[in-house]
C-alpha positions in Angstrom: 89.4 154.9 14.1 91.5 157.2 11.5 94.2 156.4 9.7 97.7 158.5 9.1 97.5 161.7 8.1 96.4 161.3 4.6 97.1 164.7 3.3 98.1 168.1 4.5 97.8 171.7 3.5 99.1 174.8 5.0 97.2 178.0 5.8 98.3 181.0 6.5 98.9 180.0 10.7 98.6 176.6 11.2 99.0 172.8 9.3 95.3 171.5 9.0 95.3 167.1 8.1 92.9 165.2 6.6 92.4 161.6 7.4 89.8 158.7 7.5 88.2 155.8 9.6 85.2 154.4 10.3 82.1 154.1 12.6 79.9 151.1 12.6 81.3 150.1 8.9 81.1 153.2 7.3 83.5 156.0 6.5 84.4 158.8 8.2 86.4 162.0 6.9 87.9 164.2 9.5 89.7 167.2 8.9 91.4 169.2 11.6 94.6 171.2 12.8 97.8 169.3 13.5 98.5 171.5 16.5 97.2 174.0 18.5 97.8 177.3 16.7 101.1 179.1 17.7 100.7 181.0 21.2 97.5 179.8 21.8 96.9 179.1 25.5 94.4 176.4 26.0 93.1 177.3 29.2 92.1 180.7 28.0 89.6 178.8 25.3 88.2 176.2 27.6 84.5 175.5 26.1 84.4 173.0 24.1 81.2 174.2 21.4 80.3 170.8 19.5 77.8 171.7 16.4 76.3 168.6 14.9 74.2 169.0 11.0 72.6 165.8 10.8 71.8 165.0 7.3 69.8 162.3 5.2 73.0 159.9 3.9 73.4 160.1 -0.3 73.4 156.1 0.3 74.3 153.2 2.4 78.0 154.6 2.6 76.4 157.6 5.0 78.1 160.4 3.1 76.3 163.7 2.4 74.7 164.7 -1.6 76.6 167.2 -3.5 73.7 169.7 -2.5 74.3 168.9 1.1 77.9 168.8 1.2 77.4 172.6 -0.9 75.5 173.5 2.2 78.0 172.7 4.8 80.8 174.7 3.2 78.7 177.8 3.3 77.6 177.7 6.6 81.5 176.5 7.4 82.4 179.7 5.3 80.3 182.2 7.2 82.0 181.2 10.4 85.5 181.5 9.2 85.6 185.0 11.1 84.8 183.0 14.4 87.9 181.5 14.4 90.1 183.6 15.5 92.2 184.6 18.7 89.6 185.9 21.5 86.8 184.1 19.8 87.9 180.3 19.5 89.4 177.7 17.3 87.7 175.3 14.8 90.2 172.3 16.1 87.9 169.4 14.2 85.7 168.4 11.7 84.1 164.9 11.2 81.6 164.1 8.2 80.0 160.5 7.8 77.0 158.7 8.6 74.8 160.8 8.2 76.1 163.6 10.2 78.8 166.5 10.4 80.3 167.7 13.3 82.4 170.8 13.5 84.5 170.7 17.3 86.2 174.6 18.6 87.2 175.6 21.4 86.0 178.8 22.9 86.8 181.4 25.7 83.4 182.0 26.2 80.3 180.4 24.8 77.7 183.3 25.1 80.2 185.5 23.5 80.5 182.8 20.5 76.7 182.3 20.3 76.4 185.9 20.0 78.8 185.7 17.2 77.8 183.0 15.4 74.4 184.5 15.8 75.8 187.5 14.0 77.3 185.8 11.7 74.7 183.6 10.4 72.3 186.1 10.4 69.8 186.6 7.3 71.0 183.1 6.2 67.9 180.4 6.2 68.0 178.8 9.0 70.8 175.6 8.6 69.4 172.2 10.5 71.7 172.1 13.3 72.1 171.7 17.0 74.9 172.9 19.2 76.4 171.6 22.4 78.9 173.1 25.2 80.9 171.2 27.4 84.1 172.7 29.5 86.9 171.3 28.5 90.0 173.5 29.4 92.4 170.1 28.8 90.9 170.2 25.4 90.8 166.6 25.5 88.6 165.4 22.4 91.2 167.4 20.5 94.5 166.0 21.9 93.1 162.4 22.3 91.8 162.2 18.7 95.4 163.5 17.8 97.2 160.8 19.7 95.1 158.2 18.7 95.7 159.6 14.8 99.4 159.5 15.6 98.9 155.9 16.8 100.2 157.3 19.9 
């Protein structure tokens, strides 16, 4: 799956990681937080909101074009306010073959529709599709971390 954390940078919380594996041969790039952020209570964020942007790989390799990848850091940028205590947590972030995938945790997923609703509002509309799940354990988060730590 991933390899060691590859490279780290600080915000102004929380210690985010970048790392890569691979799916079916080709690369992956995931990016995430290296723990929950400080005084965070899990339970209290138990929807797990998966939003998934497939795109048209640049070439065999399954990574996004420069224009795409352009894309995806606006619409990441406009939902930077959505992460935030009361709201939810942007815990992981997976690009490769042909897809990104942005993982949070929420308290409540109408609320954070609403929101992100909000927030991308006047944009064009961006090509992607949204999931819930509850997930109060937060496990995709703590087993992807484990498995990361070779744990």
């Amino acid at each position: 799956m991933a390899s060691a954390h590859d490279e780290e940078h600080d915000t102004e919380q929380d210690t985010w990681f970048t790392a890569q594996g691979e799916e079916a041969g080709s690369p992956l790039i995931f990016r995430g937080r290296t723990n929950v952020p400080a005084g965070i209570v899990e339970a209290e964020y138990p929807f797990l909101v998966s939003v998934y942007w497939p795109y048209e790989p640049l070439d065999e390799i399954g990574m996004p074009s420069d224009e795409v990848n352009d894309a995806h850091i606006e619409f990441e940028d406009l939902l930077e306010k959505l992460d935030a205590p009361g709201s939810g947590f942007l815990m992981l972030v997976i690009t490769g073959n042909g897809q990104k995938e942005w993982h949070w945790y929420v308290a409540k997923v109408d609320a954070w529709m609403q929101a992100l609703n909000d927030a991308l509002a006047g944009q064009p509309a961006f090509p992607i599709e949204i999931e819930d799940d509850q997930q109060p354990d937060w496990a995709l988060y703590h087993e992807f971390i484990a498995r990361l730590d070779g744990e």
